[in-house]
C-alpha positions as CSV (number, residue, x, y, z in Angstrom):
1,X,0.0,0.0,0.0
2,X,1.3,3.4,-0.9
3,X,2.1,6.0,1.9
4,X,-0.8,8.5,2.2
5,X,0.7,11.8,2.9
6,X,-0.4,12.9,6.1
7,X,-1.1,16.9,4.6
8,X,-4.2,15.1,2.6
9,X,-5.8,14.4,6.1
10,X,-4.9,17.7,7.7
11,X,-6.6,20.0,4.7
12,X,-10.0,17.4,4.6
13,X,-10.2,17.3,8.4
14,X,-10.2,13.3,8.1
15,X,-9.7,11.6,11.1
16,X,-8.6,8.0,10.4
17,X,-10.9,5.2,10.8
18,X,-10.3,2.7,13.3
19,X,-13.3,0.2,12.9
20,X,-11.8,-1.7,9.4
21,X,-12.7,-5.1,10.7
22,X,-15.5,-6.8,12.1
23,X,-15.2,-9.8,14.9
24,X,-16.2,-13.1,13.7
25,X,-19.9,-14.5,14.6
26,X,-18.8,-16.2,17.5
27,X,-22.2,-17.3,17.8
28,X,-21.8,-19.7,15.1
29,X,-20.6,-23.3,14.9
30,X,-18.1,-22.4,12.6
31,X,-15.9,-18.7,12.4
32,X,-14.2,-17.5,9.8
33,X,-10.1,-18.0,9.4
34,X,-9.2,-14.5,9.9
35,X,-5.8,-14.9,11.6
36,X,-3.6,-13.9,8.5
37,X,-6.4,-10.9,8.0
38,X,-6.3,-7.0,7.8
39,X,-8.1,-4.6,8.5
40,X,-7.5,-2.4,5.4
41,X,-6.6,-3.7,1.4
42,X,-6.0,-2.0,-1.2
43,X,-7.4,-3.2,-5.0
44,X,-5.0,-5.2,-5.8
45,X,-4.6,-7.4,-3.2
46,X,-6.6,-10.1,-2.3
47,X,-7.2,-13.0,0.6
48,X,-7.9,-16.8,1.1
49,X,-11.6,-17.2,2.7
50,X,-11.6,-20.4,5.0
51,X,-13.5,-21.5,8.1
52,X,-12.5,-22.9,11.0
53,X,-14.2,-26.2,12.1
54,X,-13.5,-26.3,15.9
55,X,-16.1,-28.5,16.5
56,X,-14.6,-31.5,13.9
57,X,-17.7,-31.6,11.9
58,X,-18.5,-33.3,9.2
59,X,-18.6,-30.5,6.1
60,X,-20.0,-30.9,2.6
61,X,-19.3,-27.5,1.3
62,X,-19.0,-23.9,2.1
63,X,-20.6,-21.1,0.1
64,X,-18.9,-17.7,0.4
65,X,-20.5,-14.2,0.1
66,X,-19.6,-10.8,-0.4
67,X,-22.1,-7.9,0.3
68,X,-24.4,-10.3,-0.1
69,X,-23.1,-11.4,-4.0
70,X,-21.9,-15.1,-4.1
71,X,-18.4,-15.5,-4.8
72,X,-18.0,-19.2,-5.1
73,X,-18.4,-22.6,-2.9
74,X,-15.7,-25.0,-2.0
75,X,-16.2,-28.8,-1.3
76,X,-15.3,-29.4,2.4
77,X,-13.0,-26.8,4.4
78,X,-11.0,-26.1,1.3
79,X,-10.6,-21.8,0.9
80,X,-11.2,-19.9,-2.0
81,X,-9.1,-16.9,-3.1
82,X,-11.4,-13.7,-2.9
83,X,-9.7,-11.3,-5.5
84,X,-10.3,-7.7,-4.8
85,X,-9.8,-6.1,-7.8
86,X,-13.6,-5.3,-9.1
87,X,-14.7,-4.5,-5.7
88,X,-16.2,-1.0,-4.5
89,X,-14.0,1.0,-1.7
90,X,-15.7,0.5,1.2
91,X,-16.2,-2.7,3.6
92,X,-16.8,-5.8,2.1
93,X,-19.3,-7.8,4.4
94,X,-18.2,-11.5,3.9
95,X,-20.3,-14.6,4.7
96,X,-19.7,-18.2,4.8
97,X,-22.7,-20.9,4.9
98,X,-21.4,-23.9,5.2
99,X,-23.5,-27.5,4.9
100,X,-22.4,-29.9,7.3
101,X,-24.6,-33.3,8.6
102,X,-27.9,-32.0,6.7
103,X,-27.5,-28.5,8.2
104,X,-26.1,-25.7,7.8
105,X,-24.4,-22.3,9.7
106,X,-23.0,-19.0,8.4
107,X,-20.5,-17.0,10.0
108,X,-19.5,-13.4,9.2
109,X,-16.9,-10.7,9.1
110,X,-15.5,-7.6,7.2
111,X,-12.6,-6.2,6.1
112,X,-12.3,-2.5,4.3
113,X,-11.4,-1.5,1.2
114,X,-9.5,1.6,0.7
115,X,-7.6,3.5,-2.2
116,X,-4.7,3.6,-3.6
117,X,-4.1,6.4,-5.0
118,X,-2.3,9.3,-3.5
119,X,-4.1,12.4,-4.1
120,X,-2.4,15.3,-5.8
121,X,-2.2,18.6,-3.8
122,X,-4.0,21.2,-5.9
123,X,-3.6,24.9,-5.7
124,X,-5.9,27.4,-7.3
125,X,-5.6,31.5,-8.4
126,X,-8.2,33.6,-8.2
127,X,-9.3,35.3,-11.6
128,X,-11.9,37.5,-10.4
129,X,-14.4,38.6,-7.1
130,X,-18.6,39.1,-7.5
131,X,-20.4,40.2,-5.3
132,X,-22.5,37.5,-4.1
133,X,-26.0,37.6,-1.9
134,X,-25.5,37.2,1.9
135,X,-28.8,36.0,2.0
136,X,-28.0,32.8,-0.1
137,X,-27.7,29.8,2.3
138,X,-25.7,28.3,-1.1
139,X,-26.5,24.7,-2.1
140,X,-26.9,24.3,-5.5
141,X,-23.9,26.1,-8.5
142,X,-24.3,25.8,-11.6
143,X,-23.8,27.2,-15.4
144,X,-26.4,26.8,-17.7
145,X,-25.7,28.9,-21.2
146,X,-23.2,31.1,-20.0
147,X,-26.0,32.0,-16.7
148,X,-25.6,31.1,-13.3
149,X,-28.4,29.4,-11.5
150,X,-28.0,29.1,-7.7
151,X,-30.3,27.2,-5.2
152,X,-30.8,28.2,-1.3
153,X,-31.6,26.2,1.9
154,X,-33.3,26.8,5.3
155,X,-37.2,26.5,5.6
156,X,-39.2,29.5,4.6
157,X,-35.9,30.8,2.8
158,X,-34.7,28.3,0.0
159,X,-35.1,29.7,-3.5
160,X,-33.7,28.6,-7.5
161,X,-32.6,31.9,-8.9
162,X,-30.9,32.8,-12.2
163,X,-28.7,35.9,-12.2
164,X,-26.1,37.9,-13.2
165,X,-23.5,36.8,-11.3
166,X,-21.3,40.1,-12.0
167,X,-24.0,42.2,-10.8
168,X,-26.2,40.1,-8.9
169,X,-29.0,41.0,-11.1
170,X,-31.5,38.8,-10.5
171,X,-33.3,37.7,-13.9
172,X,-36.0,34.7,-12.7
173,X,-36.6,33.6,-9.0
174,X,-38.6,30.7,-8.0
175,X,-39.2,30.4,-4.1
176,X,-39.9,26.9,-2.3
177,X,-42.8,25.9,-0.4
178,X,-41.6,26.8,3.3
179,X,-42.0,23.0,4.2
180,X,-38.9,22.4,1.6
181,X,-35.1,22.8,2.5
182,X,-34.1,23.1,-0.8
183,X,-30.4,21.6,-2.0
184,X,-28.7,20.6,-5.1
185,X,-29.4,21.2,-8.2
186,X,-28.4,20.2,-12.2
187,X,-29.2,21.0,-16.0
188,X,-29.7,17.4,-18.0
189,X,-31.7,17.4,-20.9
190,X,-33.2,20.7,-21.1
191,X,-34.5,20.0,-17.3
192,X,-33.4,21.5,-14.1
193,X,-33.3,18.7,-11.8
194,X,-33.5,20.2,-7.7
195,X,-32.6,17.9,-4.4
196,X,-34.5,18.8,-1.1
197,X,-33.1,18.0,2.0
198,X,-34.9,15.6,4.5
199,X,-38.1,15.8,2.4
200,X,-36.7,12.8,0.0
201,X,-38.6,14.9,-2.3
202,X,-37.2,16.4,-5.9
203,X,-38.2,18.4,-8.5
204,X,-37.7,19.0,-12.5
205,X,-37.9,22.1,-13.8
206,X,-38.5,23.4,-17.4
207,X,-34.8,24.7,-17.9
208,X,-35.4,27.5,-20.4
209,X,-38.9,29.2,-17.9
210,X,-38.0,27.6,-14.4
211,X,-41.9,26.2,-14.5
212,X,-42.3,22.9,-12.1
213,X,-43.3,20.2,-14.3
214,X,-42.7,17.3,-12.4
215,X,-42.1,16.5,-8.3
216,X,-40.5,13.0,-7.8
217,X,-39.2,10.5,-4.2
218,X,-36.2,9.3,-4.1
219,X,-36.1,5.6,-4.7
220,X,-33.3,5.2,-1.6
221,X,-34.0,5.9,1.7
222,X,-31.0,8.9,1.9
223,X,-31.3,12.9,2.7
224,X,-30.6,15.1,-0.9
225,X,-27.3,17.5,-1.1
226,X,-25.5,17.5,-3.9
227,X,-25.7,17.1,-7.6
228,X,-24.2,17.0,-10.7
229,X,-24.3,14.9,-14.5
230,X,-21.9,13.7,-16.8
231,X,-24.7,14.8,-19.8
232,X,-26.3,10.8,-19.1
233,X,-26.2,10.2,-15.6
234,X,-26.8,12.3,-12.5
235,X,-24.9,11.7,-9.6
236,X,-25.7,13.3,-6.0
237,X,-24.8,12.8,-2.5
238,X,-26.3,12.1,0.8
239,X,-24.5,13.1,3.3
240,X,-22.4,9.7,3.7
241,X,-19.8,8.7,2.1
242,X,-21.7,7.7,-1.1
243,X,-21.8,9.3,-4.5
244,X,-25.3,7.8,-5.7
245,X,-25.7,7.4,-9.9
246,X,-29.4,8.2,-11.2
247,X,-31.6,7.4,-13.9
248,X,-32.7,11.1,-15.1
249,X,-35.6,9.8,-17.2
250,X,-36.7,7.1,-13.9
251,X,-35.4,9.0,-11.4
252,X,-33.6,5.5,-9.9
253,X,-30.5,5.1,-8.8
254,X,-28.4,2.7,-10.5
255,X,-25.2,2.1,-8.7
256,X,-22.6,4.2,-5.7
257,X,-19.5,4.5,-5.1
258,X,-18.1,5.1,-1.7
259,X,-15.7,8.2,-1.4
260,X,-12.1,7.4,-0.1
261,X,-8.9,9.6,0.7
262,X,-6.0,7.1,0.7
263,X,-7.3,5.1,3.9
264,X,-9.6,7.4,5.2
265,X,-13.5,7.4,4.1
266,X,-15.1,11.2,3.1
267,X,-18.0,11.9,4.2
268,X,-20.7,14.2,4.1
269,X,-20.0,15.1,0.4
270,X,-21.9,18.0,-0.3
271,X,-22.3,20.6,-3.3
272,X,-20.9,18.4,-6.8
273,X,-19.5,19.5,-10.1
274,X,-18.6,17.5,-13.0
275,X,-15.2,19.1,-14.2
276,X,-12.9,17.2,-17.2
277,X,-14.8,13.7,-16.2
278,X,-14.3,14.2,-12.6
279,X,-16.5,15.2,-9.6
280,X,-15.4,18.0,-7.6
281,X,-17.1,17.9,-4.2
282,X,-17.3,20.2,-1.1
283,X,-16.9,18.4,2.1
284,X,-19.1,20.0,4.6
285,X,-17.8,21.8,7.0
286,X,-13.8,21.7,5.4
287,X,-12.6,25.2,3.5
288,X,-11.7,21.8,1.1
289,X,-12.6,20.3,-2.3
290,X,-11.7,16.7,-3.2
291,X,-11.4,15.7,-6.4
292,X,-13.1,12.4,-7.0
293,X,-12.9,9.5,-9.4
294,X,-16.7,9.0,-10.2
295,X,-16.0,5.7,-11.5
296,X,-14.0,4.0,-8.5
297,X,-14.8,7.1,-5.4
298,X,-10.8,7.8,-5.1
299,X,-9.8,10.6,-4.4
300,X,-7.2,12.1,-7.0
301,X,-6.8,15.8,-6.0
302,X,-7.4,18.2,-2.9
303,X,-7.9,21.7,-3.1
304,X,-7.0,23.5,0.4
305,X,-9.8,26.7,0.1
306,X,-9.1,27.8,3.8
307,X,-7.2,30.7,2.0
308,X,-10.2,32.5,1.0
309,X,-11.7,33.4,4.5
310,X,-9.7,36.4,4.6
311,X,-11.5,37.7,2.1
312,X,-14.9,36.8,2.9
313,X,-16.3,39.5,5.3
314,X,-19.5,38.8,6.4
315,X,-19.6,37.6,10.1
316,X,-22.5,35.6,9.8
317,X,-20.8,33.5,6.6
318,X,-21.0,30.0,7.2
319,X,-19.2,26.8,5.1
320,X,-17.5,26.3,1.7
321,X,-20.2,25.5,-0.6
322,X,-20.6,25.6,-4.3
323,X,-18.5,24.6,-7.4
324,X,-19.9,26.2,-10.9
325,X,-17.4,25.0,-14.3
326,X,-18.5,27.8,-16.7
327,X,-17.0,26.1,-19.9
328,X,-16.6,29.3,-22.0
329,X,-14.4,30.8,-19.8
330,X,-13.0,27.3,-18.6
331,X,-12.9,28.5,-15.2
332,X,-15.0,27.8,-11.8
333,X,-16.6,29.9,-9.4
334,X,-16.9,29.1,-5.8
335,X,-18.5,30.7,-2.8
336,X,-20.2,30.0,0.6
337,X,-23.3,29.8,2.7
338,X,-24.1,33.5,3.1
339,X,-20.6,34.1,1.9
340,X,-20.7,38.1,0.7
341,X,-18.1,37.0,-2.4
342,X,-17.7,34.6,-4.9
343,X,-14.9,33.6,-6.5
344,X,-13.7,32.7,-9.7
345,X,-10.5,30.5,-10.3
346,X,-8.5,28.7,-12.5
347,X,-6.9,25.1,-10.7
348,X,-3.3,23.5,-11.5
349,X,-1.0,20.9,-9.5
């Protein structure tokens, strides 16, 4: 495994995960052979899956499992080689039933899956300053034909707006029902797709009037933050370490990864952008931005954003949040919850 720099988890805030693996089912007639185990693997690694018999029963076979997804079965106490390659990041919840005298008994444990890659240290120059609306609890950045379109939070406050961003001229506003906390939003397919927060409730939008023409649930049992497409798929977040893939014509999810740093597991992803087929998120809470690989949830690049508060005077600002790409000038803006500036900035190693 590579040596994760040790700045990465200063500038996210990360603290390291002790809780890789999981005790065997001591329950169970039988218990995994975990001796040789870690806690943590990398991709291209893998381990031999076996049971221990401490009872000297009689087994037939043993059927192994990974989150659920059978990986093969083995005649007697012989072990299989689990290969860890096409595996998500994230813990891998194995299982052994094993048939023995015309029953049978499982026994469980876990290990965790974690990246390798070391993420580049990104630095960033600012182009330009706006003006930007202290009254914008910011969730939602994003470009849409050379416009910005912004979406608030809080109840009674949350709002989509398109605007001038140099000015702050405000061209179309459409406010939320006061039960709605409203989050992310995206442009796919001439729609303007909107999260809302604990209401597992989203809405499309005509993109060229901002008319409602469609409310949706979420298919998953998850809050809405973030989102952003790759022109297909939308992908949003949830305040875990997932970055969930949707359907935009079912409104399903298809698939997640799980973000990692190196060894450490990202959570609360917030505010997303799709930038040169990556996703750049905000970590709530972290003057941060991770760069994320949406097919495998590695992180590839951090951006330290902590130098920015010095400019930001407002006393009542509150986090980092929002990332808009505008592709004509090939630069992106950032800002903050009721942050009285937004930035725009160009990105290099």
């Amino acid at each position: 495994m590579k040596n994760y720099n040790f700045l990465f988890i200063i500038l996210l805030g990360i603290t390291l995960s002790n809780c890789g693996s999981k005790k065997n089912d001591v329950n169970s007639t039988f218990t995994f052979d975990d001796s040789k185990f870690k806690a943590k693997y990398v991709s291209e690694e893998s381990l031999e899956l076996g049971v221990l018999n401490t009872n000297a029963k009689e087994v037939d076979s043993v059927v192994y499992f990974n989150n659920d997804i059978k990986l093969g079965s083995k005649k007697g106490l012989d072990k299989l080689v689990f290969n860890l390659k096409d595996q998500k990041l994230g813990y891998q919840n194995l299982k052994a039933v094993v048939y023995f005298d015309g029953e049978s008994s499982e026994a469980t444990t876990r290990i965790e899956l974690v990246s390798n890659v070391t993420p580049t240290l990104l630095k960033y120059t600012i182009v330009n300053t706006y003006p930007h609306d202290t009254a914008s609890f910011t969730e939602g950045l994003e470009f849409y034909k050379d416009t910005l379109y912004e979406s608030t939070g809080l109840n009674g406050k949350s709002f989509l707006r398109k605007y001038d961003y140099k000015t702050g001229k405000i061209f179309k506003q459409v406010d939320l029902d006061a039960q709605y906390f409203g989050e992310g939003i995206t442009f796919i397919n001439g729609k303007i797709y909107q999260l809302t927060w604990q209401n597992k409730t989203g809405f499309i939008y005509n993109a060229q009037t901002l008319k409602l023409e469609k409310s949706f649930t979420y298919d998953q049992d998850i809050e809405g933050w973030g989102m952003t497409n790759d022109g297909k798929y939308i992908y949003q977040t949830d305040k875990t370490e997932k970055i969930w893939k949707m359907d935009p014509e079912t409104q399903k999810m298809i698939s997640y990864v799980n973000v990692y740093s190196g060894e450490s597991k990202i959570t609360t992803n917030n505010q997303l952008e799709w930038i040169n087929n990556t996703i750049y998120t905000n970590v709530w809470q972290k003057d941060a931005i991770a760069v994320v690989n949406p097919a495998t949830g590695s992180v590839e690049g951090i951006l330290d954003m902590s130098g920015l508060r010095k400019f930001v005077k407002n006393p009542e600002a509150e986090v980092l949040n929002g990332i808009a790409y505008n592709p004509k000038t090939k630069t992106i803006f950032v800002t903050g919850k009721n942050w009285d500036k937004m930035f725009e900035i160009t990105v290099s190693e």
